[in-house]
C-alpha positions as CSV (number, residue, x, y, z in Angstrom):
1,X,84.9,90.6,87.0
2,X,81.6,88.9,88.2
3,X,79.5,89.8,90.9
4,X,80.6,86.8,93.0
5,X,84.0,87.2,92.1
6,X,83.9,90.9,93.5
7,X,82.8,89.8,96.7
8,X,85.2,86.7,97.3
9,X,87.8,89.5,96.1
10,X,86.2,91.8,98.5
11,X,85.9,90.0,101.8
12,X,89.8,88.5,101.5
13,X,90.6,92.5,101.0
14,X,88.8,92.6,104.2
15,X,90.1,90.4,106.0
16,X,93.4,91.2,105.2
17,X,93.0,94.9,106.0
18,X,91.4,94.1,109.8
19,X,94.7,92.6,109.6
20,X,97.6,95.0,108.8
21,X,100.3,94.3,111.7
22,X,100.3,90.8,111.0
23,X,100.9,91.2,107.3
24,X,103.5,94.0,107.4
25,X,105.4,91.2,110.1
26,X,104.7,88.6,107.4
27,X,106.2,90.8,104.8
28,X,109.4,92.0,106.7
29,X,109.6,88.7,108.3
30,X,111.8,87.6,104.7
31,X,113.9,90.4,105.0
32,X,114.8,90.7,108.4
33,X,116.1,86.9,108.1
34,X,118.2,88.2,105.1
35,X,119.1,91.2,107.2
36,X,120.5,88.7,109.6
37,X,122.0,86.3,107.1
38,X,123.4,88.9,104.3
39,X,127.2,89.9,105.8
40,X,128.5,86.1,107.1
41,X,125.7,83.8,105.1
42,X,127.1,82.9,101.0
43,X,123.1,81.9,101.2
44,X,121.5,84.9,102.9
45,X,119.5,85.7,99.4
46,X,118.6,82.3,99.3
47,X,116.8,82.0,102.8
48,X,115.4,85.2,102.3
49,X,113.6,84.5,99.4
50,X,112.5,80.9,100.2
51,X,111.5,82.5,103.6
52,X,109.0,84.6,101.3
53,X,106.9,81.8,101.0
54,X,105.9,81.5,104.5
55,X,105.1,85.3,103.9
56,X,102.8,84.6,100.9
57,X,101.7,81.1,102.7
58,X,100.7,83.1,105.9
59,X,98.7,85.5,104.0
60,X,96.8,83.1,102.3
61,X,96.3,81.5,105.5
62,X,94.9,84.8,107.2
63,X,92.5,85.3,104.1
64,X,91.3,81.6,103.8
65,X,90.6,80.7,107.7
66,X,87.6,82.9,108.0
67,X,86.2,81.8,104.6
68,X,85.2,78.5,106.0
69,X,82.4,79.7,107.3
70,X,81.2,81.9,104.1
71,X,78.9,80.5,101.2
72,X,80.6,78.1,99.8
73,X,79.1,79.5,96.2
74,X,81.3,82.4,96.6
75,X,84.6,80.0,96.7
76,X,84.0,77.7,94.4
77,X,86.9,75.3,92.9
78,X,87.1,77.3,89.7
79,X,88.3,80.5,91.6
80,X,90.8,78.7,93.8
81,X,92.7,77.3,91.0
82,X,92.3,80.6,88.8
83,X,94.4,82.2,91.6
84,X,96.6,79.7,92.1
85,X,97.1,79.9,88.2
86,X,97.3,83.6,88.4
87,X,100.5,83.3,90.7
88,X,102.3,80.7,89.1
89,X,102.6,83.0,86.1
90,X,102.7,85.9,87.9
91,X,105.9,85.3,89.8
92,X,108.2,84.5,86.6
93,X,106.5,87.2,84.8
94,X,107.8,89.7,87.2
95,X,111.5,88.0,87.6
96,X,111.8,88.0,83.8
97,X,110.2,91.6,83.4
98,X,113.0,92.3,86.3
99,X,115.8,91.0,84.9
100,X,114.9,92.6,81.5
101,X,114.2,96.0,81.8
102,X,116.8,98.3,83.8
103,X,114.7,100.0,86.2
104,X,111.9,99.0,88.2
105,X,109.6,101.8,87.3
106,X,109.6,100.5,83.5
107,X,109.2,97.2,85.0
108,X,106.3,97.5,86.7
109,X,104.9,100.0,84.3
110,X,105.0,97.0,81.8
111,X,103.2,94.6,84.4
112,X,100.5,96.7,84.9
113,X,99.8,97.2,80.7
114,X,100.2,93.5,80.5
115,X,97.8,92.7,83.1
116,X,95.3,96.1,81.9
117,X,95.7,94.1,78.2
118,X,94.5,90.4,79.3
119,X,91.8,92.0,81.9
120,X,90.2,94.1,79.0
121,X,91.0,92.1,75.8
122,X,87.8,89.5,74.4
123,X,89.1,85.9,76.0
124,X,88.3,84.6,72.4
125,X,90.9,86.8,70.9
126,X,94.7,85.6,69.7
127,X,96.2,88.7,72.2
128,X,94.3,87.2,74.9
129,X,95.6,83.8,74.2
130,X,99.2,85.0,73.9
131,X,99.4,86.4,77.7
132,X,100.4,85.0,80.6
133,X,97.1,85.1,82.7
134,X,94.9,83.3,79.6
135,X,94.7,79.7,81.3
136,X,94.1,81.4,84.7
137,X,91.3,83.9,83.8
138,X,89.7,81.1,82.3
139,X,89.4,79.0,85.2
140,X,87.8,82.2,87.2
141,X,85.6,82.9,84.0
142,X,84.3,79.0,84.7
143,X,83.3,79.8,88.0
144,X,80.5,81.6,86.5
145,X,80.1,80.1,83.1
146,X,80.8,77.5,80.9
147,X,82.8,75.0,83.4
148,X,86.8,74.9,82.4
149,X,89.1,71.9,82.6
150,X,91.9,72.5,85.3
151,X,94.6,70.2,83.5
152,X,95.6,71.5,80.4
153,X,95.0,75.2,82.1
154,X,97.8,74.1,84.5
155,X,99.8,72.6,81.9
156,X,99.6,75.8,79.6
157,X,100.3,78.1,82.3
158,X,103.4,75.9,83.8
159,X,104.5,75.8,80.3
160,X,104.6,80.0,80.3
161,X,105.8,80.2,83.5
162,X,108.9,78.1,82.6
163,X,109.9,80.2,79.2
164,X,109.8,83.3,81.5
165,X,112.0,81.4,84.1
166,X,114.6,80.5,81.5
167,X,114.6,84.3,80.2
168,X,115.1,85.5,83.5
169,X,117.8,83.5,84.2
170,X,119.2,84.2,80.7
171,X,118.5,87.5,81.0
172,X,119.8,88.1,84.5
173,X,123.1,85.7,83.7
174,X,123.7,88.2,80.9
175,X,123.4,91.3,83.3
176,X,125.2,89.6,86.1
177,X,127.9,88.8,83.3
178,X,128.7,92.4,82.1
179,X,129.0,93.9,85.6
180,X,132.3,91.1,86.2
């Protein structure tokens, strides 16, 4: 991770930290509409989970406001899309390493040596290229190097994003199937 990267990384920590209430209510927010949906609503899961996006949306929010005012040399274009990359393969990794594995502990044990792998591995090298976060690290790598095109990254990482997608669903069709 660059220097500049550390300290965009940093000061959204920051700012999210300073504030705690308001993320915990953005992060119960989702479930307390479920709560309230889940024993007379056939779509309680449904408006629970889309509701997670104002959760996610409001955080970013929180984080990006006060960057307005910060040197614009510690937000350039390159990290914005990097992240934005980042979760677009992040959220159908985790649904599909979810749906695969039977407990959450194995699960998230798996994220975390996926993501320790494409953090650590040379970006030149055919693991690297084979993970999820490639196209997305990088876009971050450009914002302190060679410059990166955001199209193809986008194109590459939709593309992963929608293989994990289908073996979620196949995966958790399968699961769903057995316990009928």
């Amino acid at each position: 991770m660059t220097a500049r990267l550390a300290a965009v990384a940093a000061a959204h920590a920051h700012i999210l930290a300073r504030r705690r209430t308001a993320v915990a209510l953005l992060a119960l927010l989702p479930l307390a509409i479920y709560g309230a949906l889940y024993r007379h609503s056939p779509h309680a899961v449904t408006v629970g989970g889309v509701a997670s996006a104002f959760s996610a949306g409001g955080a970013a929010i929180f984080s990006m406001l006060p960057a307005r005012a910060a040197d614009q040399r510690l937000v350039p274009a390159d990290v914005f899309a990097g992240v934005i990359l980042t979760g677009i393969a992040a959220v159908p990794l985790g649904l599909a390493l979810g749906a695969l594995l039977p407990r959450e502990l194995e699960a998230v044990l798996v994220l975390i040596g996926i993501v320790g792998i494409q953090i650590t591995a040379d970006p030149d090298t055919v693991i690297s290229a084979l993970l999820p976060f490639h196209a997305a690290s990088q876009l971050l790598d450009a914002a302190d190097s060679a410059p990166a095109t955001f199209w193809p990254r986008l194109a590459l990482t939709v593309a992963y994003s929608a293989v994990l997608l289908a073996i979620a669903w196949a995966a958790w069709r399968r699961r769903a199937g057995t316990r009928r």
